[in-house]
N, C-alpha and C positions, 0 to 999 in steps of 0.2 A: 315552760308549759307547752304542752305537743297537743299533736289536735286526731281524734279519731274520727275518718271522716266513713261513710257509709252511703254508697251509692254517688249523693251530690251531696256540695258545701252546706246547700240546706238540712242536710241530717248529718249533720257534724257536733262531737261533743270535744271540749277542751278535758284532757287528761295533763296531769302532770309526767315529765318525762320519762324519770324511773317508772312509774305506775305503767306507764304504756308500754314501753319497752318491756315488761313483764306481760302484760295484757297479750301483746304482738305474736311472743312467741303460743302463748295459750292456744288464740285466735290461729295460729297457722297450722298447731297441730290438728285442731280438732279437723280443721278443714282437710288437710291433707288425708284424713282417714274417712273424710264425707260423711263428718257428724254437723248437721246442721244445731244450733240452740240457741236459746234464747240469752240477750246479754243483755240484764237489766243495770242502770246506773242514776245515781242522782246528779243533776245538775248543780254546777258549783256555783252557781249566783243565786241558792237555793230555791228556785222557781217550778222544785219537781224533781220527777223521775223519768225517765226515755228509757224503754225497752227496742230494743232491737233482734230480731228473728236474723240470727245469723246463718248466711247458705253459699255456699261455692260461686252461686251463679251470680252473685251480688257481689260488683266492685269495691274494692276496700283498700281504703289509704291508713298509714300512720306518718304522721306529720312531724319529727323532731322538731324544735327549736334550738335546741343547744349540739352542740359539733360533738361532742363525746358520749360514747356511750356508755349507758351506765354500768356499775357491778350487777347481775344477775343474782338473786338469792332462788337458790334450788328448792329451796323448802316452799315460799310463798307462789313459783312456779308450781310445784306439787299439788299447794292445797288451792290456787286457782283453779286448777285441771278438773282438781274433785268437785269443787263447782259448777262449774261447766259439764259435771255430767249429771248433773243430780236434779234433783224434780223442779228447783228454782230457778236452776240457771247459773249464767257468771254472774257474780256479783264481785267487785273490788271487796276483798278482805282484807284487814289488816296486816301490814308486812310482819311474819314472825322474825325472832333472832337467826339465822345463819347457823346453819348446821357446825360447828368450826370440828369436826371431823372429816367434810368433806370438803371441795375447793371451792373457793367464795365465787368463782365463775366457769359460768356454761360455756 
Protein backbone atom coordinates (compact mmCIF):
# COMPACT_ATOMS: atom_id res chain seq x y z
CA UNK A 1 0.00 0.00 0.00
CA UNK A 2 1.68 3.56 -1.14
CA UNK A 3 0.40 6.62 -0.07
CA UNK A 4 -0.51 9.74 -2.34
CA UNK A 5 0.37 12.73 -0.52
CA UNK A 6 -0.72 16.21 -1.85
CA UNK A 7 0.70 19.41 -0.47
CA UNK A 8 1.01 17.90 3.55
CA UNK A 9 0.49 14.42 5.21
CA UNK A 10 -2.78 15.90 6.07
CA UNK A 11 -4.27 15.58 2.50
CA UNK A 12 -2.85 12.32 1.91
CA UNK A 13 -4.81 9.30 0.55
CA UNK A 14 -3.51 5.54 0.89
CA UNK A 15 -3.25 4.04 -2.81
CA UNK A 16 -2.40 0.57 -3.53
CA UNK A 17 1.19 0.36 -5.24
CA UNK A 18 0.39 -0.83 -8.67
CA UNK A 19 -2.66 1.66 -8.64
CA UNK A 20 -0.28 4.49 -7.87
CA UNK A 21 2.49 3.72 -9.69
CA UNK A 22 0.02 4.10 -12.78
CA UNK A 23 -1.68 7.06 -11.25
CA UNK A 24 2.28 8.58 -10.95
CA UNK A 25 2.99 8.59 -14.28
CA UNK A 26 -0.76 9.98 -15.29
CA UNK A 27 -0.17 12.71 -12.77
CA UNK A 28 3.37 13.66 -14.28
CA UNK A 29 2.26 13.85 -17.69
CA UNK A 30 -0.53 15.98 -17.30
CA UNK A 31 1.54 18.26 -15.32
CA UNK A 32 4.57 18.38 -17.45
CA UNK A 33 2.20 19.74 -20.28
CA UNK A 34 0.48 22.42 -17.45
CA UNK A 35 -2.68 20.70 -17.44
CA UNK A 36 -3.90 21.31 -14.13
CA UNK A 37 -7.34 18.74 -13.18
CA UNK A 38 -9.22 17.50 -11.01
CA UNK A 39 -8.40 14.03 -9.33
CA UNK A 40 -11.36 12.55 -7.63
CA UNK A 41 -11.02 9.18 -5.40
CA UNK A 42 -12.82 7.17 -2.86
CA UNK A 43 -11.37 6.63 0.34
CA UNK A 44 -10.64 3.00 1.13
CA UNK A 45 -11.98 2.83 4.81
CA UNK A 46 -15.15 3.74 2.92
CA UNK A 47 -15.62 7.02 4.78
CA UNK A 48 -16.14 9.02 1.27
CA UNK A 49 -14.71 10.63 -1.60
CA UNK A 50 -11.43 13.47 -1.72
CA UNK A 51 -11.29 15.33 -4.72
CA UNK A 52 -8.21 17.15 -5.36
CA UNK A 53 -7.62 20.26 -7.86
CA UNK A 54 -4.37 19.13 -9.15
CA UNK A 55 -1.64 22.13 -10.34
CA UNK A 56 2.20 22.48 -10.93
CA UNK A 57 2.43 24.84 -8.07
CA UNK A 58 1.11 22.22 -5.60
CA UNK A 59 3.77 19.75 -3.98
CA UNK A 60 3.27 16.32 -4.61
CA UNK A 61 4.73 13.02 -3.09
CA UNK A 62 4.17 9.20 -4.13
CA UNK A 63 5.01 7.21 -1.34
CA UNK A 64 5.88 3.34 -2.43
CA UNK A 65 5.93 0.78 0.23
CA UNK A 66 7.21 -2.06 -1.50
CA UNK A 67 11.08 -2.07 -3.10
CA UNK A 68 9.90 -3.13 -6.69
CA UNK A 69 8.36 -1.70 -9.11
CA UNK A 70 5.40 -2.70 -10.64
CA UNK A 71 4.66 -4.15 -14.42
CA UNK A 72 3.20 -0.99 -16.10
CA UNK A 73 -0.02 -1.91 -18.29
CA UNK A 74 -0.14 0.75 -21.25
CA UNK A 75 -3.57 0.41 -21.94
CA UNK A 76 -4.90 1.26 -18.20
CA UNK A 77 -2.17 4.27 -18.47
CA UNK A 78 -4.01 5.18 -21.85
CA UNK A 79 -7.42 5.09 -20.45
CA UNK A 80 -6.29 6.97 -17.11
CA UNK A 81 -5.12 9.83 -19.30
CA UNK A 82 -8.59 9.97 -21.11
CA UNK A 83 -9.79 10.58 -17.68
CA UNK A 84 -7.92 13.12 -16.71
CA UNK A 85 -8.79 15.02 -19.60
CA UNK A 86 -12.47 14.63 -19.58
CA UNK A 87 -15.16 16.69 -17.98
CA UNK A 88 -14.91 14.49 -14.59
CA UNK A 89 -11.51 14.22 -14.07
CA UNK A 90 -9.24 11.20 -12.88
CA UNK A 91 -10.93 8.84 -11.43
CA UNK A 92 -9.00 5.16 -10.76
CA UNK A 93 -10.60 2.75 -13.42
CA UNK A 94 -10.48 -0.60 -13.52
CA UNK A 95 -7.20 -2.05 -14.78
CA UNK A 96 -7.95 -3.53 -18.34
CA UNK A 97 -6.19 -6.83 -19.74
CA UNK A 98 -2.78 -5.86 -21.29
CA UNK A 99 -2.48 -5.28 -24.70
CA UNK A 100 -0.33 -8.64 -25.39
CA UNK A 101 0.56 -7.00 -28.90
CA UNK A 102 2.56 -4.61 -27.33
CA UNK A 103 5.27 -4.70 -24.38
CA UNK A 104 3.78 -5.32 -20.97
CA UNK A 105 6.29 -2.35 -19.83
CA UNK A 106 6.86 1.38 -20.15
Amino acid sequence: MGRFIYDTNANSVDIEDRTLAHLRIVIMNKLRRSEPFMFDIEIGDGSGRRSFWIHPAVPIQFHFFGSRLPRINRRWVEELMLAASGPNGLTIVPEPDADEREPAEI
